[in-house]
C-alpha angles and dihedrals in degrees: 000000000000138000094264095036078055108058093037084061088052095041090050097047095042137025106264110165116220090263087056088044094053091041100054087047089061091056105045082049093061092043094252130149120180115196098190095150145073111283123257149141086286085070088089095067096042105032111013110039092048087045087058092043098057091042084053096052130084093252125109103185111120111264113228127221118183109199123203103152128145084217128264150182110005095203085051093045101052090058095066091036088064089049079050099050100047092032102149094211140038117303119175110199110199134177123204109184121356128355099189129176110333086011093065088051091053088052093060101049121099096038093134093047110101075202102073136056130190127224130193130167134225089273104032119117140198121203122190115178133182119277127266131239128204125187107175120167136108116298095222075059106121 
């Protein structure tokens, strides 16, 4: 699948506006991907798939992905942390600004791949918290 493929995929399946659209070729052109959201299962079309796309392609050039996420969905996450971890070319990962929860996890994979580097700047910040338990049910419930 191709740039172009890609994002009329994305224009199709969302409401991106031509300026968006614009905006997110551009992008995709310069081998950029910006995760600046809470992650979700929304992260394949946005983060995966062109991930694969540009590791498929004849350029050699690094992909960027700038991560800036509160965290997300583990199950989600973990997906793009194994791309990350096998990625066949250069990938920087930089974060700008915060990397929290299932962020902060992201930003560690791909510590044993040759293939990516990570970036932070003076002010950027991880944060990596304990998980969470939820028991729901009745309580008459036996």
């Amino acid at each position: 699948m191709s740039d172009f493929e890609f994002l009329g995929f994305v224009n199709e399946a969302s409401t991106l506006d031509p300026v968006m659209y614009q905006y997110f070729n551009q992008l995709l052109k310069n081998r950029t991907i910006i995760l600046n959201d809470e992650i979700d299962e929304s992260i394949l079309e946005t983060v995966v798939l062109p991930l694969k796309n540009f590791e498929q392609d004849g350029d050699i050039n690094p992909v960027k992905l700038i991560l800036n996420t509160p965290g997300g969905s583990v199950a989600d996450g973990l997906m793009l942390c194994n791309i990350i971890d096998n990625y066949k070319k250069p990938l920087n990962i930089i974060v700008p600004s915060y990397s929290c929860s299932m962020g902060t996890i992201i930003l560690c994979s791909g510590n044993k791949n040759p293939n990516v580097t990570k970036k932070c700047y003076p002010f950027s910040f991880a944060l990596f918290h304990s998980g969470q338990t939820v028991v729901g049910g009745e309580t008459t419930t036996v």
